[in-house]
DRENDO-1510 file (C-alpha; in Angstrom, 1 decimal, always signed):
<recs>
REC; n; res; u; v; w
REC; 1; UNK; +27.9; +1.7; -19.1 .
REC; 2; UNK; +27.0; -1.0; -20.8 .
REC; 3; UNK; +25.2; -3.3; -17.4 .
REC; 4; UNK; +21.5; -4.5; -17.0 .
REC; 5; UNK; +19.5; -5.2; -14.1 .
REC; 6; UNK; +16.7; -7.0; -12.7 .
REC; 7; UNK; +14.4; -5.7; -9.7 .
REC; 8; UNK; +11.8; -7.7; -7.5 .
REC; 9; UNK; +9.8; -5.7; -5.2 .
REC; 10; UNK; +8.1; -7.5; -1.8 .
REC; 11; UNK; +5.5; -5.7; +0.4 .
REC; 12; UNK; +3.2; -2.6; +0.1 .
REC; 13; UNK; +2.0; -0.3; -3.0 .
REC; 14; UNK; +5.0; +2.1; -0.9 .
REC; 15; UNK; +7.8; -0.6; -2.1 .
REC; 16; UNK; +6.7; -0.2; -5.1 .
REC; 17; UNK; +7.0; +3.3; -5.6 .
REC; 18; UNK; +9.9; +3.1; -4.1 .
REC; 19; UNK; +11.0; +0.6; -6.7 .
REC; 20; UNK; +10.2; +2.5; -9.8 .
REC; 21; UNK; +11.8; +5.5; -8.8 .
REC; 22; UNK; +15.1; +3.1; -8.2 .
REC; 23; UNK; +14.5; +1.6; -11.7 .
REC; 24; UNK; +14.1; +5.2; -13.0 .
REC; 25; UNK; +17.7; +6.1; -11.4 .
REC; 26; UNK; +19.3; +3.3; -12.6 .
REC; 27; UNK; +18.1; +3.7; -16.2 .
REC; 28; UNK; +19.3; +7.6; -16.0 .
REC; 29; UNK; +22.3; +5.9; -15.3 .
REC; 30; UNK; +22.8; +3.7; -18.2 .
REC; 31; UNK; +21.2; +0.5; -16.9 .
REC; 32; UNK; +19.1; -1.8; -19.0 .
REC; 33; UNK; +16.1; -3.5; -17.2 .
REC; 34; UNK; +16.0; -7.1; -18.4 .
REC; 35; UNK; +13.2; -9.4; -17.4 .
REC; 36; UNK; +15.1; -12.1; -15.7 .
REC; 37; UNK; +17.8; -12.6; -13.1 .
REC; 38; UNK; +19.4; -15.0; -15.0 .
REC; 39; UNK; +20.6; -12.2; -17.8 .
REC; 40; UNK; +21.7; -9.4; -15.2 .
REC; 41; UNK; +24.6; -7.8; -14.0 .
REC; 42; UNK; +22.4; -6.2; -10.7 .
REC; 43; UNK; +19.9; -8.0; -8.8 .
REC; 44; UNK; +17.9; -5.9; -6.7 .
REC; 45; UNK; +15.5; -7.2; -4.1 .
REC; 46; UNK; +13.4; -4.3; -2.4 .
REC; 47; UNK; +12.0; -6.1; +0.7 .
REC; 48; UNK; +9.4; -6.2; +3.5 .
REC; 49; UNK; +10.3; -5.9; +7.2 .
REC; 50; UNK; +6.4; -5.1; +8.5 .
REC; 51; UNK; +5.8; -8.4; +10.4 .
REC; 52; UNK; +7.9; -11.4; +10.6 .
REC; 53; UNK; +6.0; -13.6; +7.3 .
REC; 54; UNK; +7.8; -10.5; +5.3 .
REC; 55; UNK; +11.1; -10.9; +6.4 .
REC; 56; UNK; +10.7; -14.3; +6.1 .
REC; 57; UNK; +9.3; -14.0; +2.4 .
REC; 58; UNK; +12.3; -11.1; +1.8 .
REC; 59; UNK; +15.2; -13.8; +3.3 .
REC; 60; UNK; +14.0; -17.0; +1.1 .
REC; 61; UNK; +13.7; -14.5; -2.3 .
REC; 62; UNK; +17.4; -13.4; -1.4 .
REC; 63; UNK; +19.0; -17.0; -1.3 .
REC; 64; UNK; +16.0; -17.7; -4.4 .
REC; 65; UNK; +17.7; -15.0; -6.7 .
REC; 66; UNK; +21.4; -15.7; -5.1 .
REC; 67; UNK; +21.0; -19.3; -6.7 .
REC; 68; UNK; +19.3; -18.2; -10.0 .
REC; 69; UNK; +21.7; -15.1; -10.6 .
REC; 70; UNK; +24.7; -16.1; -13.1 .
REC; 71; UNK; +28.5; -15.7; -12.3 .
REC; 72; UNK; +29.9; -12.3; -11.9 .
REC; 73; UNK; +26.5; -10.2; -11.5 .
REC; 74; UNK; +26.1; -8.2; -8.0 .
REC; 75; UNK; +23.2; -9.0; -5.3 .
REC; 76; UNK; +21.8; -5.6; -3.5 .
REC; 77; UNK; +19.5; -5.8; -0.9 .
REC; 78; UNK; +17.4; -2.7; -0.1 .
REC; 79; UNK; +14.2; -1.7; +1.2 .
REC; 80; UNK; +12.6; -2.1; +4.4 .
REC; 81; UNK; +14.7; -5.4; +6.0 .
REC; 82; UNK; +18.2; -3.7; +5.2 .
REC; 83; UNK; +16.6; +0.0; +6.3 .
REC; 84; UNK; +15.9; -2.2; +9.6 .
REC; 85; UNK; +18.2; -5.0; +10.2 .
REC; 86; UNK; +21.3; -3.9; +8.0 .
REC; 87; UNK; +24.1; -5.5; +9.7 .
REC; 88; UNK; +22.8; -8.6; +10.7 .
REC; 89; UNK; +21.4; -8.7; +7.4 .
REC; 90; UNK; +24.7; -8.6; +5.8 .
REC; 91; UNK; +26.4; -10.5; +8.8 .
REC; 92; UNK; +24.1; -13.5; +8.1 .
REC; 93; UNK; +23.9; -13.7; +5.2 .
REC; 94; UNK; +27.3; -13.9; +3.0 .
REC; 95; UNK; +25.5; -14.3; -0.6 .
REC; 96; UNK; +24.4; -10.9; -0.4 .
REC; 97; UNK; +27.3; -7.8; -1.6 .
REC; 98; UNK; +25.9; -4.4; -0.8 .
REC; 99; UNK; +23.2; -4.1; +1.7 .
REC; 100; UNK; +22.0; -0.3; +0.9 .
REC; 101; UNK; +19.0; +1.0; +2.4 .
REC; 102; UNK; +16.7; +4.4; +1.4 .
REC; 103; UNK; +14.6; +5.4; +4.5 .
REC; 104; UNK; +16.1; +7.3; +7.3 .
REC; 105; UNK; +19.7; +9.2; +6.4 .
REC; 106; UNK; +21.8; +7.6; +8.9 .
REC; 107; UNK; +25.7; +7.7; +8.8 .
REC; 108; UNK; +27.3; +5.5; +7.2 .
REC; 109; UNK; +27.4; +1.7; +9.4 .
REC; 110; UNK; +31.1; +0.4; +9.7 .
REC; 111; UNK; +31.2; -2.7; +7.4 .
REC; 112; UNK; +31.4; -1.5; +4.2 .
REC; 113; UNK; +28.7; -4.1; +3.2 .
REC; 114; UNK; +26.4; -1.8; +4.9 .
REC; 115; UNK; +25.2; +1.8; +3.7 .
REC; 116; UNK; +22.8; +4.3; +4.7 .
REC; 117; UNK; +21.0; +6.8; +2.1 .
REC; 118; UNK; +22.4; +10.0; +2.7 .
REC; 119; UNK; +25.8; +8.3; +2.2 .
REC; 120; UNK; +28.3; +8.8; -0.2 .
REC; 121; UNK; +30.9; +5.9; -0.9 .
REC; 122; UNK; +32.6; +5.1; -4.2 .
REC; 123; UNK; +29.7; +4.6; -6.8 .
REC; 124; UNK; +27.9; +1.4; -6.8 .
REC; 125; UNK; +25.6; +1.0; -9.3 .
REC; 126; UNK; +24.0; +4.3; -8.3 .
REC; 127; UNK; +22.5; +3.1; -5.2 .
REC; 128; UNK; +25.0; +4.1; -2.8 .
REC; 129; UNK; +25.0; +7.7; -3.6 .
REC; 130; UNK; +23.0; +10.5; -1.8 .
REC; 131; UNK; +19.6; +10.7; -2.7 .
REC; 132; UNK; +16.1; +11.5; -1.3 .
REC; 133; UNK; +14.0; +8.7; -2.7 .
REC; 134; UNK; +10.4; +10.6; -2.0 .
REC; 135; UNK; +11.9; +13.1; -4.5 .
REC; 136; UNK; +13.1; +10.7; -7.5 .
REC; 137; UNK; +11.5; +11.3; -10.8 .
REC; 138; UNK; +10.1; +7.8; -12.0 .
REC; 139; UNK; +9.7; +6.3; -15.4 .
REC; 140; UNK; +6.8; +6.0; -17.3 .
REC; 141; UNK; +3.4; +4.5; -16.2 .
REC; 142; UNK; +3.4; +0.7; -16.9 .
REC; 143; UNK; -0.4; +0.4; -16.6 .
REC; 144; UNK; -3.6; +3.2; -16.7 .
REC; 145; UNK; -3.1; +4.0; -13.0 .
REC; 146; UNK; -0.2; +4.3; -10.6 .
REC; 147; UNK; +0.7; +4.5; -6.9 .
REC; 148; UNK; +1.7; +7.9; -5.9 .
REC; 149; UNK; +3.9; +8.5; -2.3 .
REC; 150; UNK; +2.5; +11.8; -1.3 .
REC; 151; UNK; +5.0; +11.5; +2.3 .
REC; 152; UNK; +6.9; +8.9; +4.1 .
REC; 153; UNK; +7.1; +7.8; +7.5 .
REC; 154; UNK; +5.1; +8.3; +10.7 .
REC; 155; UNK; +4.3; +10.1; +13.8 .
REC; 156; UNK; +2.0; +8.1; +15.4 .
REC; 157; UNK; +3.6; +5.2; +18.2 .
REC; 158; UNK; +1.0; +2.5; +17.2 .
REC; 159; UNK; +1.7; -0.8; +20.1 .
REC; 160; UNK; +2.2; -2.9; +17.5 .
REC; 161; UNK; +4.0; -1.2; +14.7 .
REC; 162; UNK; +7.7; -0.9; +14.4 .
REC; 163; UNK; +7.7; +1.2; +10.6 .
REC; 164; UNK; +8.3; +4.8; +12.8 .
REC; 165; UNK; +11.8; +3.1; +14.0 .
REC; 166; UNK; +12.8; +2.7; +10.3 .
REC; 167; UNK; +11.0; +4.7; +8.2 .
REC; 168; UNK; +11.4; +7.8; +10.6 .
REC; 169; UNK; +8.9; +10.9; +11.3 .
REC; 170; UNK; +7.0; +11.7; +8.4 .
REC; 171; UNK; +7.6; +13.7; +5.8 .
REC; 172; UNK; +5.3; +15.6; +3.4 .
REC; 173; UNK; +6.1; +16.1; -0.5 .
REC; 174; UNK; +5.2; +19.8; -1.5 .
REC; 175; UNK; +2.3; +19.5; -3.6 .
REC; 176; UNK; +3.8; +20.9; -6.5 .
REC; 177; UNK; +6.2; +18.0; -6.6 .
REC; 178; UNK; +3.1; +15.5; -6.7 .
REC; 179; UNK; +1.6; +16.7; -9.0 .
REC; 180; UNK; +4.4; +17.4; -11.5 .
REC; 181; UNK; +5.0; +13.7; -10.9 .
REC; 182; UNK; +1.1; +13.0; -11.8 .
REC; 183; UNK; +1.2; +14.7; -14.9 .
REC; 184; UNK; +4.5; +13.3; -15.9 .
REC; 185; UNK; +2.5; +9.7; -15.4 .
REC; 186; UNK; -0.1; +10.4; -18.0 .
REC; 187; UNK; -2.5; +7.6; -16.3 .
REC; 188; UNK; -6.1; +7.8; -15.9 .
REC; 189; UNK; -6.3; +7.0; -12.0 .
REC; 190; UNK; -4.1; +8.0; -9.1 .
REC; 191; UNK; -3.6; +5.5; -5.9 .
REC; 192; UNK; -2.4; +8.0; -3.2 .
REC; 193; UNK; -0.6; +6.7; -0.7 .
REC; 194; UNK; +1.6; +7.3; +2.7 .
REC; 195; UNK; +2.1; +5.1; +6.0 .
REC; 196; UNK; -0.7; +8.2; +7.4 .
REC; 197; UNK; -2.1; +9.5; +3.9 .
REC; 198; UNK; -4.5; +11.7; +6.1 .
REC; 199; UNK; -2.0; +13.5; +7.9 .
REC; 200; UNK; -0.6; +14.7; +4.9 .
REC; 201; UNK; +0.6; +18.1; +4.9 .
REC; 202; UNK; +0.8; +18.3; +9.0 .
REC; 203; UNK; +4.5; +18.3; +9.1 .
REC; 204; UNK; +4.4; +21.2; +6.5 .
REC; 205; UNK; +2.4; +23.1; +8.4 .
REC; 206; UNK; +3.3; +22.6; +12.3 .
REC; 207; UNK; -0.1; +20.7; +12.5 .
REC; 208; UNK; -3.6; +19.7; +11.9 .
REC; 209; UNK; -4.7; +23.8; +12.9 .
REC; 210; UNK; -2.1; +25.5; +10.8 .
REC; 211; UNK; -3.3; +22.9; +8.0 .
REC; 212; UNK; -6.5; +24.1; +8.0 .
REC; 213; UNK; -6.2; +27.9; +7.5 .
REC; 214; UNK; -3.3; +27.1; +5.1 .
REC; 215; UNK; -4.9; +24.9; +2.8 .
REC; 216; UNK; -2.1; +22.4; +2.2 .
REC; 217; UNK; -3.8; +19.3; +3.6 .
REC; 218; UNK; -5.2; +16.1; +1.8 .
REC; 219; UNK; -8.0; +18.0; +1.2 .
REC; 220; UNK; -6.5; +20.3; -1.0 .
REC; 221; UNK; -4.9; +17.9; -2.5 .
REC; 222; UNK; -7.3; +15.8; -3.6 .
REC; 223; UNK; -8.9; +18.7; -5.2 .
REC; 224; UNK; -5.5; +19.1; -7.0 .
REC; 225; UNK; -5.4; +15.9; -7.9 .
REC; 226; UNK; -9.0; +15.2; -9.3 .
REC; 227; UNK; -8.5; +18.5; -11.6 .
REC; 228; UNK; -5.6; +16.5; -13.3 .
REC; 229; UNK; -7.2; +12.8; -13.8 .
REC; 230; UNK; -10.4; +11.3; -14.1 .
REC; 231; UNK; -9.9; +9.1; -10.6 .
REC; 232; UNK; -8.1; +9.9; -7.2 .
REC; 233; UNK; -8.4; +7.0; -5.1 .
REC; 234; UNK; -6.9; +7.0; -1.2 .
REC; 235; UNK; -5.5; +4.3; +0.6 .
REC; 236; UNK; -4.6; +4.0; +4.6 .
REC; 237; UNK; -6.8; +6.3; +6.2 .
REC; 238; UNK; -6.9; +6.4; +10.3 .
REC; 239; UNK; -10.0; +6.7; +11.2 .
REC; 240; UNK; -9.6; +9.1; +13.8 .
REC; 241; UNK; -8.4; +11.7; +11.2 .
REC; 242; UNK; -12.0; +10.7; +8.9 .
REC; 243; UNK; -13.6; +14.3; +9.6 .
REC; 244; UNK; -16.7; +15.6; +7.5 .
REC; 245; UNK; -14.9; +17.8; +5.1 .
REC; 246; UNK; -12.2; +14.3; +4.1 .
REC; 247; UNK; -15.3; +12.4; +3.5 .
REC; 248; UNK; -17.0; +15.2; +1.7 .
REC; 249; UNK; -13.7; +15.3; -0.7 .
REC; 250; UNK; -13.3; +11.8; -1.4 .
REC; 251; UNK; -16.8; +11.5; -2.0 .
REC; 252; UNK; -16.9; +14.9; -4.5 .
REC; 253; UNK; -14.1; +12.9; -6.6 .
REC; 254; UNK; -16.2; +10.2; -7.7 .
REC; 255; UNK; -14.7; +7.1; -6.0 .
REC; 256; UNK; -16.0; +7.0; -2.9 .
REC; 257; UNK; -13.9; +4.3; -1.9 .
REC; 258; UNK; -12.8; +4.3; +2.1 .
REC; 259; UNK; -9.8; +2.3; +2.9 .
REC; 260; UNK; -10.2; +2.5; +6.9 .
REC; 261; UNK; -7.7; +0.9; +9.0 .
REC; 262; UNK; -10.0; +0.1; +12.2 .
REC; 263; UNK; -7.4; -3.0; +13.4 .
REC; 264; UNK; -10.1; -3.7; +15.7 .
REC; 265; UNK; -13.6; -3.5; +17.3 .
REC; 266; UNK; -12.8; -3.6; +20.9 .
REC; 267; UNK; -12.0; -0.2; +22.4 .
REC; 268; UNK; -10.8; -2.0; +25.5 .
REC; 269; UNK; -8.1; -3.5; +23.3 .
REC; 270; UNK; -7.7; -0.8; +21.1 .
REC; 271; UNK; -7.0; +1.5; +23.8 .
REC; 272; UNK; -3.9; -0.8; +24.2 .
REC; 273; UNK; -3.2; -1.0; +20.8 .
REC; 274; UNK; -2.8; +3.5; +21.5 .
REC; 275; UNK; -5.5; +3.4; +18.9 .
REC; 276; UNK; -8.4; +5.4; +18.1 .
REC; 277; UNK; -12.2; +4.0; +18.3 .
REC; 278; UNK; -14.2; +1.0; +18.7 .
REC; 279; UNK; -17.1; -0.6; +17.3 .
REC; 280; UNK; -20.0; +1.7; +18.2 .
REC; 281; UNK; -18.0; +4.7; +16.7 .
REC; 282; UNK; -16.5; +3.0; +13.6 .
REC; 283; UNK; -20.4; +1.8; +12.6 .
REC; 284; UNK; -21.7; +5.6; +13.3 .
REC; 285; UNK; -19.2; +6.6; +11.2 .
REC; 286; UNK; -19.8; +4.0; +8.4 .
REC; 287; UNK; -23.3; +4.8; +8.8 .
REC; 288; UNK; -22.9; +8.6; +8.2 .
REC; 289; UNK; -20.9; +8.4; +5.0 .
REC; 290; UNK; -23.5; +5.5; +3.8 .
REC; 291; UNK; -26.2; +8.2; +4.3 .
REC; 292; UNK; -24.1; +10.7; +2.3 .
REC; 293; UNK; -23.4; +8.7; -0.2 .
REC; 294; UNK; -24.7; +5.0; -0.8 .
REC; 295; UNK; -22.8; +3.3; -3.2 .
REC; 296; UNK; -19.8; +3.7; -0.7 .
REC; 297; UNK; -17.2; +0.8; -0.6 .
REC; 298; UNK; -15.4; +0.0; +2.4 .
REC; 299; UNK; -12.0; -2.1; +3.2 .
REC; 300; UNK; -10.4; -2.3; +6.3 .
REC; 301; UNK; -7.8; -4.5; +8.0 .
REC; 302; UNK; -7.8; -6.1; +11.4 .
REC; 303; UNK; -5.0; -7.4; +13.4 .
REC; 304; UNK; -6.0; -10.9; +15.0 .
REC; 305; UNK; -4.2; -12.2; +18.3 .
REC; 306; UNK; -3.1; -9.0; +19.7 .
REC; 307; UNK; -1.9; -9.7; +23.5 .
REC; 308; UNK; -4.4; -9.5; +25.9 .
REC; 309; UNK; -7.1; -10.0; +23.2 .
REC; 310; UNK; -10.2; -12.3; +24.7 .
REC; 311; UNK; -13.1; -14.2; +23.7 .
REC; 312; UNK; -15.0; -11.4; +24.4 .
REC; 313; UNK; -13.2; -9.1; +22.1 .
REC; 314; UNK; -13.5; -11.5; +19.3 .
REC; 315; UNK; -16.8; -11.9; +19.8 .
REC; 316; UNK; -17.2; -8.0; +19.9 .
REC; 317; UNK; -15.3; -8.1; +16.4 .
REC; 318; UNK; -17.1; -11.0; +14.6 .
REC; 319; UNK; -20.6; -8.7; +15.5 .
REC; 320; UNK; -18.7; -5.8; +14.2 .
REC; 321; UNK; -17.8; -7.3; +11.1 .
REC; 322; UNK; -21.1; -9.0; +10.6 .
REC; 323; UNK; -22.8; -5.2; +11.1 .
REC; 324; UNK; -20.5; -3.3; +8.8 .
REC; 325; UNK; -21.1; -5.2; +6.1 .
REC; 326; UNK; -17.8; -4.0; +4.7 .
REC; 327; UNK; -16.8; -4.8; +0.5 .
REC; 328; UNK; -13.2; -5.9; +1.4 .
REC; 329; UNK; -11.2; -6.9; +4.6 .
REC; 330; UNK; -8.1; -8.4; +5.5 .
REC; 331; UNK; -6.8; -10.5; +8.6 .
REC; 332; UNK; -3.6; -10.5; +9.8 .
REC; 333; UNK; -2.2; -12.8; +12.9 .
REC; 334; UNK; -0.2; -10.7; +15.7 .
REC; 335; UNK; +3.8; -10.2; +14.6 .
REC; 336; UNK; +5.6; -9.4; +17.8 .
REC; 337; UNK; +7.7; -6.8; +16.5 .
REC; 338; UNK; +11.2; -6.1; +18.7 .
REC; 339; UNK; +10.8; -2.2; +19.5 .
REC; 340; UNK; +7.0; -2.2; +19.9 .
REC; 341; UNK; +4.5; -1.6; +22.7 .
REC; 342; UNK; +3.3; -4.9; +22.1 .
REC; 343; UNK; +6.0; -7.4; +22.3 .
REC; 344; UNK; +7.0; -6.4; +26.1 .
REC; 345; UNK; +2.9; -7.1; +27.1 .
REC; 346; UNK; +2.0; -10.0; +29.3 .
REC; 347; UNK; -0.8; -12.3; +28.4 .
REC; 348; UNK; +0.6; -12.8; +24.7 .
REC; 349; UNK; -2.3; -15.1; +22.7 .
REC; 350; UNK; -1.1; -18.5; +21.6 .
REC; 351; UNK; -0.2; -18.4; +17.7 .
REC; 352; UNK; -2.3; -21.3; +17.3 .
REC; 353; UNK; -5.5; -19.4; +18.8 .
REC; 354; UNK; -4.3; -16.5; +17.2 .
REC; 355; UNK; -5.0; -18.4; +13.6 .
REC; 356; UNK; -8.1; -20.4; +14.4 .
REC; 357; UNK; -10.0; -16.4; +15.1 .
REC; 358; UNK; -8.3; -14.9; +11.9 .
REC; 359; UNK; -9.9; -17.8; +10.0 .
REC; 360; UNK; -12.8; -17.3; +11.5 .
REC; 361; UNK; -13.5; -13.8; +10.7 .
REC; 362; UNK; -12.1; -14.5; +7.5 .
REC; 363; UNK; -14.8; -16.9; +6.3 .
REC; 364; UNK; -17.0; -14.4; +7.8 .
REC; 365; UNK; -16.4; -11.6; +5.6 .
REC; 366; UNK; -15.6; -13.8; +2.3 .
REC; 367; UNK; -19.3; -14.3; +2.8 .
REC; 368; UNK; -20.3; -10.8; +3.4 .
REC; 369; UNK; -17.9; -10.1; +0.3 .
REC; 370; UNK; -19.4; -12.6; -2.1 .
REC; 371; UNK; -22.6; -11.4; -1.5 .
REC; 372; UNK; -22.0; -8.3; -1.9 .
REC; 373; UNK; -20.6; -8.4; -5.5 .
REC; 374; UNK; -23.6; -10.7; -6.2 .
REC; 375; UNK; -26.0; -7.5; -5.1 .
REC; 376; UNK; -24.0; -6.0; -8.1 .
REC; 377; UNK; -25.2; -8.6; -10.8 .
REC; 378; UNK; -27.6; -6.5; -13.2 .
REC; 379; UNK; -26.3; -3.2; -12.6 .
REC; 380; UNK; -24.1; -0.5; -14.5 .
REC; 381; UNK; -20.6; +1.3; -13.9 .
REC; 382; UNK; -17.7; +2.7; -15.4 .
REC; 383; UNK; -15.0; +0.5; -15.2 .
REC; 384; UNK; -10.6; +0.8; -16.2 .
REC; 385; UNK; -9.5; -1.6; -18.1 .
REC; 386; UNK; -6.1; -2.3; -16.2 .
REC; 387; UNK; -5.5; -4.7; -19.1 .
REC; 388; UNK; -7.4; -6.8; -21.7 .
REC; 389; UNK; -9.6; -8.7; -19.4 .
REC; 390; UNK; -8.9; -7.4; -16.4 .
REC; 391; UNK; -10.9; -4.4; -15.1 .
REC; 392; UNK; -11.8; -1.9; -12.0 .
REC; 393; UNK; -14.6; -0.2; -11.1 .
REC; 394; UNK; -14.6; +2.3; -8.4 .
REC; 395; UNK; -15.5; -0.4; -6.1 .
REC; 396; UNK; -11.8; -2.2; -6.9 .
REC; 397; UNK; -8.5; -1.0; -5.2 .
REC; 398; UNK; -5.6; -2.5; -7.9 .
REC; 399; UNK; -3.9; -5.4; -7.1 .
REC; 400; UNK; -5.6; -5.7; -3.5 .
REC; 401; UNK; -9.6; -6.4; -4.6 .
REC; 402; UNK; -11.7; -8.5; -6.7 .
REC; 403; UNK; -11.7; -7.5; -10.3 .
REC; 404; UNK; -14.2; -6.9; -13.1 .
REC; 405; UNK; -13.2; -9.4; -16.5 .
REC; 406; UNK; -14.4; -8.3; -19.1 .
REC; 407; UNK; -14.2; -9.2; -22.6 .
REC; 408; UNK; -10.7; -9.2; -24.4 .
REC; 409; UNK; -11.8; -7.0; -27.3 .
REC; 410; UNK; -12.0; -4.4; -24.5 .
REC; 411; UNK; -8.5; -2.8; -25.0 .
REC; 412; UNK; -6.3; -1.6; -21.9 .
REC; 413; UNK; -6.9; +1.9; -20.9 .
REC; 414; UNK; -10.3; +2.4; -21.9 .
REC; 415; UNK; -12.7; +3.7; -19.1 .
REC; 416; UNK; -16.3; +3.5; -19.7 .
REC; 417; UNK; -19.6; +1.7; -18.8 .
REC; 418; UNK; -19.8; -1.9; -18.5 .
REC; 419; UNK; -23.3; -4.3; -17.4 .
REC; 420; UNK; -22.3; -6.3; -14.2 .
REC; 421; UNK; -23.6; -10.3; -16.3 .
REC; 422; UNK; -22.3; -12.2; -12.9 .
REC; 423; UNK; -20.4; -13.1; -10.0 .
REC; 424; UNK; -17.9; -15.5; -8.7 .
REC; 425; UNK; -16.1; -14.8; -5.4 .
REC; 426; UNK; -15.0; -11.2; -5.1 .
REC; 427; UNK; -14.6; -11.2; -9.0 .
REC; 428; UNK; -17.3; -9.6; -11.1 .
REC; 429; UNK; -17.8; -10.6; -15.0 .
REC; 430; UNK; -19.2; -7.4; -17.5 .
REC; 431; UNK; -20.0; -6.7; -20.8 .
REC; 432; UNK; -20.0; -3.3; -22.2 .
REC; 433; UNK; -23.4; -1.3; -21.5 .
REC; 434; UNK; -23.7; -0.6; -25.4 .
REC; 435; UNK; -22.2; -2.1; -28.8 .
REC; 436; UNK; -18.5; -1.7; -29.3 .
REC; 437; UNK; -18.0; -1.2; -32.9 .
REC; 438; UNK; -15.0; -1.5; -33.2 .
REC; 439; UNK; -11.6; -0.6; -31.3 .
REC; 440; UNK; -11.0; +2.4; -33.3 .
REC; 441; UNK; -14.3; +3.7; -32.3 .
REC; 442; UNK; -13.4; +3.7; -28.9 .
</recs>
């Protein structure tokens, strides 16, 4: 076979996975990657269906690529919109020829336009076969760290979150597989990843209990993990499932980096959201791990306009914000998602109010954030040079932080300890902590 292709990738570090283990298939099946549409014989959009700006951003890339790719090639939708909206993806929209999703196995759907994973039809470009995509081998690293999916899907019924209706339950690689897939990398820092990352291991197990006198939770695993590279970082952590011995684990690793998704300060309209907490608990909590360990780094994400949400509950967030004093947040406006708790609610907050209290907290915390990094200036770390210029401390989730720069002679891969010389923004600038001789030396 003698065909190329050309992949974009649109939502969270999970697509992405998800997209290197299809670029991994398709070059075991005789596929040259080119880098761009124009030149290929597949186009391949893996898209985003989490809130309604994703499918919009998915749809537009679709008709972007339809009218960039040349005569003759093939347009295959996968991902998240077709695993969710299949058929009225391919009904809408005619430039599209195969819509083939990976999530859930499903039979196959009647147009022939439409398949399932877990489906077999005639082969088409090696997408429409059955596969389990959790379990692909991937290629090669491109960069000094990489995303790895430890499980897919979800067991909690969130109000506002639709991924459980096409993403399924969850379901829990065997640790062996991981970390087979870790050493295969060869990277010097490991993102885990899952839609529960802290529940990993439950399904496995028959729950949280059985987990525990087992020992095949995230614990475990992050023990695993940090015996085979130099950083284990975690992303997606509920907080309800933040217990001493998780916190004592990431800590013990070295990046004590906690990527709590709080959503929210008000209990009241937490409580509605069917999610754990509120601001009293979530600082406690904070406030604990600070104690344990001090250089701790915080990120969380809050959802802004969620129905029934008051004055008084933004007001109760703004305090909570201004309290934590997280390193990173992000805002996101209400998506009323078809499915959800959420979009059948009365008292649904205008979009326009909705915006005006996400940019609010927003300026909040790019203040708490800039100040933050500037409480940096003068210090020391070890830092990953992603690329020349371009580096993370343990402070720095990839692609969703600030980043260090630091000089180009700096090449990519090195890890070792910089001098923080200033800051702008959420950006940091460094210069090595000691002379660099030379490259070789490094």
């Amino acid at each position: 076979m003698d065909e190329r292709f050309w992949i974009t990738t649109l939502g969270c570090p999970k697509n992405e996975v998800d997209s290197q283990k299809l670029i991994g298939r398709l070059a075991a099946g005789g596929y040259e990657r080119v880098e761009d549409p124009r030149d290929a014989d597949l186009v391949v959009v893996n898209t985003c269906a989490f809130i309604d700006a994703a499918r919009e951003e998915s749809i537009e890339a679709i008709l972007e690529l339809h009218a960039q790719r040349k005569l003759g090639s093939r347009l295959v939708v996968t991902g998240c919109l077709a695993e969710r909206s299949g058929e009225e993806l391919a009904d809408a929209l005619g430039e599209i020829d195969l819509v083939a999703g990976f999530g859930v196995p499903v039979e196959m759907k009647t147009t022939q336009r439409v398949v399932r994973a877990g489906t077999t039809t005639s082969p088409t470009d090696g997408l429409t076969q059955s596969f389990d995509l959790l379990e692909l081998p991937r290629p090669p690293a491109f960069a000094p760290w990489a995303y790895v999916k430890v499980a897919e899907g979800c067991d909690r019924r969130c109000g506002f979150c639709a991924i459980p209706s096409f993403r399924g339950k969850q379901r829990s690689r065997p640790a062996t597989s991981i970390l087979a897939e870790i050493e295969a990398l060869d990277v010097r820092e490991v993102v885990l990843i899952a839609q529960d990352l802290a529940s990993y291991g439950h399904d496995r197990t028959g729950g949280p209990r059985q987990r525990e006198s087992s020992g095949s939770g995230i614990v475990d695993l992050i023990g695993a993990v940090a015996q085979r590279v130099e950083r284990v970082r975690l992303l997606y952590l509920y907080p309800s499932s933040l217990n001493d011995r998780l916190v004592e684990a990431i800590v013990a690793t070295g990046v004590p980096y906690f990527d709590l998704s709080l959503q929210h300060a008000s209990g009241r309209l937490l409580r509605t959201m069917r999610r754990f907490g509120d601001g009293p608990r979530f600082l406690e909590r904070i406030a604990r791990i600070r104690r344990l360990e001090p250089g701790a780094v915080f990120r969380s994400s809050f959802i802004l306009g969620y129905p029934g949400e008051t004055e008084e509950d933004h007001d109760e967030l703004l305090r909570f914000i201004e309290e934590a004093n997280l390193d990173w947040a992000g805002f996101f406006k209400f998506s009323r998602e078809d499915g959800t708790l959420a979009a059948g609610l009365d008292s649904q907050v205008p979009s326009s109010l909705a915006l005006e209290r996400l940019q609010e907290c927003s300026e909040l915390q790019e203040a708490i954030t800039a100040r933050r990094r500037g409480q940096l200036v003068g210090s020391t770390s070890d830092v990953l040079v992603d690329r020349r210029g371009h580096a993370r401390s343990y402070r720095e989730a990839p692609e969703i932080d600030g980043i260090v720069r630091v000089p180009d002679s700096i090449p990519e891969g090195w890890l070792g300890p910089v001098r923080f010389v200033g800051a702008v923004g959420p950006d940091l600038e460094a210069v090595p902590a000691f002379e660099l001789i030379s490259e070789s030396a490094l």
